[in-house]
N, CA, C, O and CB atoms as a CASP TS submission, in Angstrom:
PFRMAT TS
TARGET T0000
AUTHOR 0000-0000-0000
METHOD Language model
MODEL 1
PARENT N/A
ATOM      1  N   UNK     1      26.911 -38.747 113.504  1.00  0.00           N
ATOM      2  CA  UNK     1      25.969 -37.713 113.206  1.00  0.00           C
ATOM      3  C   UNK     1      26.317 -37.147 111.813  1.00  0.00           C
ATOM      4  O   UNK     1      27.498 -36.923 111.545  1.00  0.00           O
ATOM      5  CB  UNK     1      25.987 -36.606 114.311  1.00  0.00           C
ATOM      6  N   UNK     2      25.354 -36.910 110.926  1.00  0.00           N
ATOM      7  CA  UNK     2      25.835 -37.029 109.276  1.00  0.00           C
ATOM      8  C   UNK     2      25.549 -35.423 109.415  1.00  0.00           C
ATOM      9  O   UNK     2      24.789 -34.885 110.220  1.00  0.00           O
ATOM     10  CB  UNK     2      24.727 -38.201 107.833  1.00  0.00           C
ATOM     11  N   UNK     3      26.599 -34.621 108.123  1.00  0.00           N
ATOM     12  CA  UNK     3      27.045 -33.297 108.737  1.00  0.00           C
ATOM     13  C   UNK     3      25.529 -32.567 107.710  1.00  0.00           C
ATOM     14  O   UNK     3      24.854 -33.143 106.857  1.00  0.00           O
ATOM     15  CB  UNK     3      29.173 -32.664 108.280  1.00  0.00           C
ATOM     16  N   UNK     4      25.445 -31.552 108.082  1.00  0.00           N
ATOM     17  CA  UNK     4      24.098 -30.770 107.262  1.00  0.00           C
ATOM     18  C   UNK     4      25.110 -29.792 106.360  1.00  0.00           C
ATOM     19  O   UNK     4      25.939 -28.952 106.710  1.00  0.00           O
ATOM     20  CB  UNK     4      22.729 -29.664 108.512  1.00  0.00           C
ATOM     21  N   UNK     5      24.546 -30.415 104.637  1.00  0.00           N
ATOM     22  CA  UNK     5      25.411 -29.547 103.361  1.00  0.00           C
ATOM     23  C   UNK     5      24.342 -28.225 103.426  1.00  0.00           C
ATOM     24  O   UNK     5      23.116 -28.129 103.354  1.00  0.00           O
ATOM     25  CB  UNK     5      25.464 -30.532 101.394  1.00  0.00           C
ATOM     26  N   UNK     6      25.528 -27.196 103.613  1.00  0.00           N
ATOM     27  CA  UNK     6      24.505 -25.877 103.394  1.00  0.00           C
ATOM     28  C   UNK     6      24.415 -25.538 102.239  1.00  0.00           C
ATOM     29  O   UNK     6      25.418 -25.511 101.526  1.00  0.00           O
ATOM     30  CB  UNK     6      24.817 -24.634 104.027  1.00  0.00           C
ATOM     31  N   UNK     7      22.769 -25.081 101.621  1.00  0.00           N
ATOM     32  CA  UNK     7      23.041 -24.619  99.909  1.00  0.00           C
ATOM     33  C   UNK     7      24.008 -23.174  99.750  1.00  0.00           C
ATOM     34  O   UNK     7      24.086 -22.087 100.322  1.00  0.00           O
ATOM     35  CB  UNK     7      21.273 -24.197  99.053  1.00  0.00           C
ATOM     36  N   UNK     8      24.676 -23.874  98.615  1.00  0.00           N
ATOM     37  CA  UNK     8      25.532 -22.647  98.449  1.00  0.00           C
ATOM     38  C   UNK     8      24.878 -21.476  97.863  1.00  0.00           C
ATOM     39  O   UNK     8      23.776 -21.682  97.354  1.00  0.00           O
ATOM     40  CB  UNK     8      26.678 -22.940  97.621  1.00  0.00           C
ATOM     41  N   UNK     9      25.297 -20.414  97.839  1.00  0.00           N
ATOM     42  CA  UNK     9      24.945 -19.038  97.377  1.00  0.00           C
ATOM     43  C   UNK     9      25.518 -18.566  95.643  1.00  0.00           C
ATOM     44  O   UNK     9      26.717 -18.490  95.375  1.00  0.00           O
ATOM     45  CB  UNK     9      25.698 -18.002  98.607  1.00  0.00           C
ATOM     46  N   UNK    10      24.367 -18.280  94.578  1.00  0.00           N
ATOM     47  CA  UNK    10      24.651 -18.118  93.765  1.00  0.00           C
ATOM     48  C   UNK    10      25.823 -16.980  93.524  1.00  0.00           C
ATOM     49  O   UNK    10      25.751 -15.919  94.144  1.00  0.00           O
ATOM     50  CB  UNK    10      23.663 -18.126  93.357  1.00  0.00           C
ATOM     51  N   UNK    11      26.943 -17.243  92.570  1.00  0.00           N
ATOM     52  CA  UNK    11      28.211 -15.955  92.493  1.00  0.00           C
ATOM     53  C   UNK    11      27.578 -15.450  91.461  1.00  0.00           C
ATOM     54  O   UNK    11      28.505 -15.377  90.654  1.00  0.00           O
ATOM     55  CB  UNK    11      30.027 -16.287  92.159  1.00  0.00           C
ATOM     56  N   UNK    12      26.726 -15.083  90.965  1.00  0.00           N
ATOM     57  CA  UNK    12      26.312 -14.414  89.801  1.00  0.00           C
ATOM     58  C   UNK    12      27.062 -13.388  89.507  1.00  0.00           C
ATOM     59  O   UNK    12      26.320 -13.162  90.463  1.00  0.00           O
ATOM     60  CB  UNK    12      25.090 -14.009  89.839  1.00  0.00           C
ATOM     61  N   UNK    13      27.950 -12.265  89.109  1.00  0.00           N
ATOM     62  CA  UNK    13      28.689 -11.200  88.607  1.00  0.00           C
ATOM     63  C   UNK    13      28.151 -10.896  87.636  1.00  0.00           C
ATOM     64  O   UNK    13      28.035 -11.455  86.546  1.00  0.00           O
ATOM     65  CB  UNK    13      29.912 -11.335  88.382  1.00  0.00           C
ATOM     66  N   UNK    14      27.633  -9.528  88.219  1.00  0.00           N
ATOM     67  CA  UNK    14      27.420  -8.897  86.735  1.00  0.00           C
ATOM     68  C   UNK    14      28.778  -7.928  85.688  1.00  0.00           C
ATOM     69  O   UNK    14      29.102  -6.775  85.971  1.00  0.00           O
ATOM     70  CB  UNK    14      26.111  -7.758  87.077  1.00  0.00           C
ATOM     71  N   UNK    15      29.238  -8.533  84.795  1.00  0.00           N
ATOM     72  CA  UNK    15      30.172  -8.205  84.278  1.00  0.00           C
ATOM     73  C   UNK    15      30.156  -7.031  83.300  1.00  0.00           C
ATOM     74  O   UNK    15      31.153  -6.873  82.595  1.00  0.00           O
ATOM     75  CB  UNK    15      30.544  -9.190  83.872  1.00  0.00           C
ATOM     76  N   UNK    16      28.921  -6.029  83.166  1.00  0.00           N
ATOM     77  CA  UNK    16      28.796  -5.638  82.683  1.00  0.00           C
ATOM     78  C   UNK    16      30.087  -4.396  82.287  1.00  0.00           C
ATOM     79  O   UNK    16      30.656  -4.076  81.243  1.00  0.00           O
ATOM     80  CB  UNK    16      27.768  -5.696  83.007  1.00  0.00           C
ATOM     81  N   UNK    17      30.185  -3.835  84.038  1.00  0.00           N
ATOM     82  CA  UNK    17      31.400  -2.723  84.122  1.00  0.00           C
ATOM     83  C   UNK    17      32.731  -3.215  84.108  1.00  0.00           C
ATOM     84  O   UNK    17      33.593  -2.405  84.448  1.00  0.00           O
ATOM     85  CB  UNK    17      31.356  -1.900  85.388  1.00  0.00           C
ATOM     86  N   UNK    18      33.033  -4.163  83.846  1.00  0.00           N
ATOM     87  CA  UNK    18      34.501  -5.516  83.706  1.00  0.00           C
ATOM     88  C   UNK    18      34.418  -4.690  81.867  1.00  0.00           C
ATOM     89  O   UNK    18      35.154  -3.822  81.396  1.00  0.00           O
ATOM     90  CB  UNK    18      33.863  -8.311  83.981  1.00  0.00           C
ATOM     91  N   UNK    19      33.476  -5.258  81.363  1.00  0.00           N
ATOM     92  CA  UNK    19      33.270  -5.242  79.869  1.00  0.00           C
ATOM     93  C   UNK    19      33.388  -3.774  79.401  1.00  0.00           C
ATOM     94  O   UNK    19      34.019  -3.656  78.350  1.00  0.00           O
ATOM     95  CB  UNK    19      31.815  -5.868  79.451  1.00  0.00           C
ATOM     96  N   UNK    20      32.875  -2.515  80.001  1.00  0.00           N
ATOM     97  CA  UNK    20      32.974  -1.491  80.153  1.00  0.00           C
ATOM     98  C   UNK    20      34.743  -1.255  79.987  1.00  0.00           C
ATOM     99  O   UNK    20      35.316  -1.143  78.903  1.00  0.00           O
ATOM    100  CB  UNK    20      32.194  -1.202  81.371  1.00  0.00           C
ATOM    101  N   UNK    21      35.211  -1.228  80.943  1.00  0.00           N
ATOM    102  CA  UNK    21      37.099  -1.015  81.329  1.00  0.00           C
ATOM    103  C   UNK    21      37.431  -1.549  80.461  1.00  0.00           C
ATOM    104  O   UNK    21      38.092  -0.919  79.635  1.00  0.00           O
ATOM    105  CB  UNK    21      37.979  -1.636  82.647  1.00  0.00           C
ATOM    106  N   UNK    22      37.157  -2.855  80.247  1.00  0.00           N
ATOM    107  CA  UNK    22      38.277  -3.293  79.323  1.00  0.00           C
ATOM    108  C   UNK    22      38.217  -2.696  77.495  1.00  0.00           C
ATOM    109  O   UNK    22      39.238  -2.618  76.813  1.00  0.00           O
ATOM    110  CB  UNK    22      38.159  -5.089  79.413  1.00  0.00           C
ATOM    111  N   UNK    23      36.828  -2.336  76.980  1.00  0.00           N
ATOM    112  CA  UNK    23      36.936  -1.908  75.919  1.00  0.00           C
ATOM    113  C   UNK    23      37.497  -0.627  75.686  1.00  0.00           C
ATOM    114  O   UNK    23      38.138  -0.239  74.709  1.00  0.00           O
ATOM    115  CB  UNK    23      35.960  -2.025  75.503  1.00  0.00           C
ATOM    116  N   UNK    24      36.893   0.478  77.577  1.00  0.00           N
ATOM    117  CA  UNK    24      37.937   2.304  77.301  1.00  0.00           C
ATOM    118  C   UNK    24      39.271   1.874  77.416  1.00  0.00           C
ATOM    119  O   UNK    24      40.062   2.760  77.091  1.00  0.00           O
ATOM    120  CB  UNK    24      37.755   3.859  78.763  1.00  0.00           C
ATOM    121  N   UNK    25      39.891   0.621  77.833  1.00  0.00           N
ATOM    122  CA  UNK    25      41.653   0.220  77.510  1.00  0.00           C
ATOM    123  C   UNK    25      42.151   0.368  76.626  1.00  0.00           C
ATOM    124  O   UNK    25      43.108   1.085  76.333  1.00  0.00           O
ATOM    125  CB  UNK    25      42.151  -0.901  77.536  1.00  0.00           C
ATOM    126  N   UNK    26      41.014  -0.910  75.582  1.00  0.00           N
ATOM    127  CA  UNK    26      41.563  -1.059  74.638  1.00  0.00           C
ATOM    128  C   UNK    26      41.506  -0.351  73.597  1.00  0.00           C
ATOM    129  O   UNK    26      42.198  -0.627  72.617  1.00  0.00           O
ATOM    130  CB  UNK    26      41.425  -1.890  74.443  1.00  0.00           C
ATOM    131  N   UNK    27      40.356   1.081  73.629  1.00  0.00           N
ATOM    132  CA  UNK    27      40.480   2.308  72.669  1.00  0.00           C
ATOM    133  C   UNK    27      41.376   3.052  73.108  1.00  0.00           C
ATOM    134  O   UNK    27      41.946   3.713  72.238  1.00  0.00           O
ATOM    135  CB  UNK    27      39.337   3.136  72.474  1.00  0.00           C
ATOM    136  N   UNK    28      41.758   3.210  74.269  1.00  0.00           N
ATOM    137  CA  UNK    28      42.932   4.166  74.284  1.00  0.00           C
ATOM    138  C   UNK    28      43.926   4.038  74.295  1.00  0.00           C
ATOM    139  O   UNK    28      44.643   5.035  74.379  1.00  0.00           O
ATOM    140  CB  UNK    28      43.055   4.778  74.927  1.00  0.00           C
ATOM    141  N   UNK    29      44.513   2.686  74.213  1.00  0.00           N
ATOM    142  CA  UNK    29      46.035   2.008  73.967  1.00  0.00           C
ATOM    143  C   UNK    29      46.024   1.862  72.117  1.00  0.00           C
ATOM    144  O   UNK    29      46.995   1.789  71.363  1.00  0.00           O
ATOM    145  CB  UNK    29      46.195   0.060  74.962  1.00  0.00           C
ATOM    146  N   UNK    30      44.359   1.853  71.743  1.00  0.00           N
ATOM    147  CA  UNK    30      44.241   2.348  69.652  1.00  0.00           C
ATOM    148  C   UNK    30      44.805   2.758  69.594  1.00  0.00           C
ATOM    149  O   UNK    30      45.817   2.576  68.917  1.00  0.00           O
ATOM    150  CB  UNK    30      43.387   3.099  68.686  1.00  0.00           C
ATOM    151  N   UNK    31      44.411   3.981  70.577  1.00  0.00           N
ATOM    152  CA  UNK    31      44.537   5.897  70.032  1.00  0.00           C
ATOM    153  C   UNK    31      45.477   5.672  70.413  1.00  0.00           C
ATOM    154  O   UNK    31      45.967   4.905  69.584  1.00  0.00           O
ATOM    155  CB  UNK    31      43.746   7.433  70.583  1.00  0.00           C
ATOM    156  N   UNK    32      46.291   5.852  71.334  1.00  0.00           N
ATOM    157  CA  UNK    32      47.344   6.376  71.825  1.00  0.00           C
ATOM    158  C   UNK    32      48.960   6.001  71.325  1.00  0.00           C
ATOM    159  O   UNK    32      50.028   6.568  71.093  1.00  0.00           O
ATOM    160  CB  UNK    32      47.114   6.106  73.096  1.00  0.00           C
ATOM    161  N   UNK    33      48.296   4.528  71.332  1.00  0.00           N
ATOM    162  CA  UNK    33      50.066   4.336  70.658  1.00  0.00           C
ATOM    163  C   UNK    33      50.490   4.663  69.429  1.00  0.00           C
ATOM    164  O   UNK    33      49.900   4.382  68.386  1.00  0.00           O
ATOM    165  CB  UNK    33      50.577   2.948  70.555  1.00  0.00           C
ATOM    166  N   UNK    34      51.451   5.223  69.523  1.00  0.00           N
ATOM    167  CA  UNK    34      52.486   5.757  67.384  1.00  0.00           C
ATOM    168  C   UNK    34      53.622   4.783  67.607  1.00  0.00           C
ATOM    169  O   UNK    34      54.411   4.532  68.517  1.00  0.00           O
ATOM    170  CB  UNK    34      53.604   8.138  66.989  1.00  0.00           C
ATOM    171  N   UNK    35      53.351   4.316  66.314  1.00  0.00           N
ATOM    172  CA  UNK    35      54.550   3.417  65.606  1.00  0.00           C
ATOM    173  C   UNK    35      55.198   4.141  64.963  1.00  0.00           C
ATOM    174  O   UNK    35      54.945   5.237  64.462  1.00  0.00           O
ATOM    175  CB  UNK    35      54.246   2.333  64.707  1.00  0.00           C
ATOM    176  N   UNK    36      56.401   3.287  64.967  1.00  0.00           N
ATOM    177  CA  UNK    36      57.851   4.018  64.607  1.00  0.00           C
ATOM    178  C   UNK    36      57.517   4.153  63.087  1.00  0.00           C
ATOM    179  O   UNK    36      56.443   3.580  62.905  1.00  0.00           O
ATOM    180  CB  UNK    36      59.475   3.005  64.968  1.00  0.00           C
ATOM    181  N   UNK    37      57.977   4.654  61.974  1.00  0.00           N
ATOM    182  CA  UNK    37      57.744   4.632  60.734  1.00  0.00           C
ATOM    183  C   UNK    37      58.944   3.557  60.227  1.00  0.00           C
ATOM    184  O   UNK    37      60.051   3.242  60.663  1.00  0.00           O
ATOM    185  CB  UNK    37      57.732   6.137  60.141  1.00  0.00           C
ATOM    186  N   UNK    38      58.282   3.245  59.299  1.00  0.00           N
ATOM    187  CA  UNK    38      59.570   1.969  58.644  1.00  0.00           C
ATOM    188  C   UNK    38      60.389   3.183  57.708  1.00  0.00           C
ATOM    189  O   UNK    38      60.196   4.273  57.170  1.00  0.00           O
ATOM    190  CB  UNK    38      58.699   0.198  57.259  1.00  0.00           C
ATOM    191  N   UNK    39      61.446   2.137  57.940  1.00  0.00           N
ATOM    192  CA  UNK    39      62.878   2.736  57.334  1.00  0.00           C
ATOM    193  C   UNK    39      62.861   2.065  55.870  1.00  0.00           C
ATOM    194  O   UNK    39      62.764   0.838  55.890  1.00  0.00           O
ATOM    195  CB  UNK    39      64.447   2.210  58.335  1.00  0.00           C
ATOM    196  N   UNK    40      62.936   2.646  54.659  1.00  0.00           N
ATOM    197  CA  UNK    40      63.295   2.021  53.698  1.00  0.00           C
ATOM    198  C   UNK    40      64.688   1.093  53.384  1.00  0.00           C
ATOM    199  O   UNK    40      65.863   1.423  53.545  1.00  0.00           O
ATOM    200  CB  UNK    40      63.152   2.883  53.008  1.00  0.00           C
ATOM    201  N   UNK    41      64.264   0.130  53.004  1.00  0.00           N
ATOM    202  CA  UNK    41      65.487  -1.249  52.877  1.00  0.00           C
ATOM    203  C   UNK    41      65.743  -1.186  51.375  1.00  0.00           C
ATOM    204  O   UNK    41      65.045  -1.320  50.371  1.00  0.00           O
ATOM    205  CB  UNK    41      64.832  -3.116  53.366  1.00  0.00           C
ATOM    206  N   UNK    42      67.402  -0.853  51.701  1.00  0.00           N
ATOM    207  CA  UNK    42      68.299  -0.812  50.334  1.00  0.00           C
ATOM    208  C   UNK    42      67.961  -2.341  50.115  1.00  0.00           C
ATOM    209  O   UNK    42      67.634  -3.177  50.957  1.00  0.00           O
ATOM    210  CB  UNK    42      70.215  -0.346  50.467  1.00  0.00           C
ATOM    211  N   UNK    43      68.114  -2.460  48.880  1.00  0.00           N
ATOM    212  CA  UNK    43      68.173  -3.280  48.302  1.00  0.00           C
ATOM    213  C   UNK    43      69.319  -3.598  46.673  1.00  0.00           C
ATOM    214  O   UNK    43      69.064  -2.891  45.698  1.00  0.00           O
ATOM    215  CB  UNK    43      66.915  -3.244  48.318  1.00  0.00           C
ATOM    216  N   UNK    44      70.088  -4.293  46.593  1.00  0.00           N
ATOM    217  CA  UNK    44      70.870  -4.417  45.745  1.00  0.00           C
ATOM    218  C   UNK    44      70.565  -5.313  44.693  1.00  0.00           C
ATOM    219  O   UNK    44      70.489  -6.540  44.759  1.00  0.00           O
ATOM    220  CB  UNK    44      71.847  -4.634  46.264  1.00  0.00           C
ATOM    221  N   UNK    45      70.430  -4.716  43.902  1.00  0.00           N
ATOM    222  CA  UNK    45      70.179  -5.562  42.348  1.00  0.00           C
ATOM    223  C   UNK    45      70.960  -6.073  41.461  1.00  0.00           C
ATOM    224  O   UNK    45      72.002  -5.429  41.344  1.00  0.00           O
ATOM    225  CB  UNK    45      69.639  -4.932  41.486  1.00  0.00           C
ATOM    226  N   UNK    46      70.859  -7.136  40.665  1.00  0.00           N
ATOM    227  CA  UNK    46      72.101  -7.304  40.305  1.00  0.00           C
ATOM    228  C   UNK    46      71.836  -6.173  38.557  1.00  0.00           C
ATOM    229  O   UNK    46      70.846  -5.598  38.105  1.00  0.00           O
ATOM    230  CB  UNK    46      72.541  -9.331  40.254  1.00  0.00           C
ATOM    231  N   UNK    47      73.025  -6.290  38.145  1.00  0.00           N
ATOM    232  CA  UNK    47      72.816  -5.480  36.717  1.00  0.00           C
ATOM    233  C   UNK    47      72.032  -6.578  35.380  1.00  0.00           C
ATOM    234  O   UNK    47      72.211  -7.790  35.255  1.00  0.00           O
ATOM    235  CB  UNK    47      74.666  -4.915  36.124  1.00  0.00           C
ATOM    236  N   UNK    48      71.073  -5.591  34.432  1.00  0.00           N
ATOM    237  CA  UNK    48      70.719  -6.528  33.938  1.00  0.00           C
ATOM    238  C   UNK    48      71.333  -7.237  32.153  1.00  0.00           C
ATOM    239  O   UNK    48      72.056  -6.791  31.262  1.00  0.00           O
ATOM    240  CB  UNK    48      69.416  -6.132  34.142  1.00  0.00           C
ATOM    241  N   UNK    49      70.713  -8.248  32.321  1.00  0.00           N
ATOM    242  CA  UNK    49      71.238  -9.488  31.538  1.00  0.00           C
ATOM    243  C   UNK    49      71.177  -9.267  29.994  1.00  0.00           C
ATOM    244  O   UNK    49      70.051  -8.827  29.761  1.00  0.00           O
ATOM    245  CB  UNK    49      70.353 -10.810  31.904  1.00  0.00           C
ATOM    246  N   UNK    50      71.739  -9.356  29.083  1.00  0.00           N
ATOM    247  CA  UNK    50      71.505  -8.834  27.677  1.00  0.00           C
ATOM    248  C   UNK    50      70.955 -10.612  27.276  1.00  0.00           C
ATOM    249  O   UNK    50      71.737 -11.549  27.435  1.00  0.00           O
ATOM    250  CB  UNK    50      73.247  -7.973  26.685  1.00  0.00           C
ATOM    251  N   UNK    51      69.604 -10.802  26.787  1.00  0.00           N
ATOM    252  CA  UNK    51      69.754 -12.003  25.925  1.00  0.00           C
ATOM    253  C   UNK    51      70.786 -12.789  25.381  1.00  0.00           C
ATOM    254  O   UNK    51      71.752 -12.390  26.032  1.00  0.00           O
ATOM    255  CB  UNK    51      69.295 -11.788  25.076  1.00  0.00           C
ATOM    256  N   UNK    52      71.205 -13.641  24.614  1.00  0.00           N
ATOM    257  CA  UNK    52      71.964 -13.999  23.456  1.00  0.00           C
ATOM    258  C   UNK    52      70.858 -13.935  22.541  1.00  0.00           C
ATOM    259  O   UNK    52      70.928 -14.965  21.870  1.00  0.00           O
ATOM    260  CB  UNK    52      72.758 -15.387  23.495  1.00  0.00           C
ATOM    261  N   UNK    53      70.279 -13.531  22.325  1.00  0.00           N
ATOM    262  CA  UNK    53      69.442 -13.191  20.732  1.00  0.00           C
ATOM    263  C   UNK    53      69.600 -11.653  20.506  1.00  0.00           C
ATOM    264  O   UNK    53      69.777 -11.267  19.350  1.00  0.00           O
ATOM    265  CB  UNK    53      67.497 -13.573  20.731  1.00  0.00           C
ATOM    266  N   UNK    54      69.553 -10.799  21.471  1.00  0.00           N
ATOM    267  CA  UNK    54      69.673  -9.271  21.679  1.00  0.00           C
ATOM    268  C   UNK    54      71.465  -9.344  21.180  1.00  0.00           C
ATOM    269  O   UNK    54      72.068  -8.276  21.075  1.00  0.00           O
ATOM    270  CB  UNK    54      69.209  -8.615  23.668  1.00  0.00           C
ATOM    271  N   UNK    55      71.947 -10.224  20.997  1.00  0.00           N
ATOM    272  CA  UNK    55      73.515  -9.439  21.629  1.00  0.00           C
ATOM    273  C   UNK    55      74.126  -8.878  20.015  1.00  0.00           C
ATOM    274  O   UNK    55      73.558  -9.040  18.935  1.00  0.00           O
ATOM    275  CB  UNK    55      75.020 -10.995  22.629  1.00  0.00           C
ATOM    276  N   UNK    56      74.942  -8.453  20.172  1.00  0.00           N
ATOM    277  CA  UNK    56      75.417  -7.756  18.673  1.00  0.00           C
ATOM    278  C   UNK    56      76.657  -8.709  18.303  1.00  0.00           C
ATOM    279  O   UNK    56      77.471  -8.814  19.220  1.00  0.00           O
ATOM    280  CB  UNK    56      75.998  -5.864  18.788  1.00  0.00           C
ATOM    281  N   UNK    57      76.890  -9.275  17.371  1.00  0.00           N
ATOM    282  CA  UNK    57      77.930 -10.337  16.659  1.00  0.00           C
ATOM    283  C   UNK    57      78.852  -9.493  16.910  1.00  0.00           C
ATOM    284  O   UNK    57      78.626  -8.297  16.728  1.00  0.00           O
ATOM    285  CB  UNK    57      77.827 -10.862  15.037  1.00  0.00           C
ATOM    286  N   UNK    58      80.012  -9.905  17.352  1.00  0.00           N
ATOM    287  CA  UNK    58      81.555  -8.979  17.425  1.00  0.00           C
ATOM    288  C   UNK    58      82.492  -9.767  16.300  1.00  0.00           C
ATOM    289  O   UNK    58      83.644  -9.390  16.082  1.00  0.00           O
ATOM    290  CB  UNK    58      82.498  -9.079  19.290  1.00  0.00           C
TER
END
């Protein structure tokens, strides 16, 4: 006896309020989060270089 396929039922979702949540998330994790402020980085230079055309004859 061959079995009877029942039609399936459309899942349609309306995603509208999915789309809703996820954008008030992602404005208020904008707003909300503060970053640390950057720390200024020493930096060491070396001293600078006199030409040999600049230099004074000794």
């Amino acid at each position: 006896m061959p079995k009877v396929k029942m039609p399936r039922k459309s899942t349609l979702i309306d995603m509208t309020a999915m789309c809703d949540v996820a954008f008030l998330l992602l404005t208020f994790f904008m707003l909300a989060t503060k970053f640390k402020p950057d720390e200024p980085v020493a930096v060491v230079t070396p001293p600078p270089s006199i030409p040999s055309c600049c230099r004074t004859p000794t």
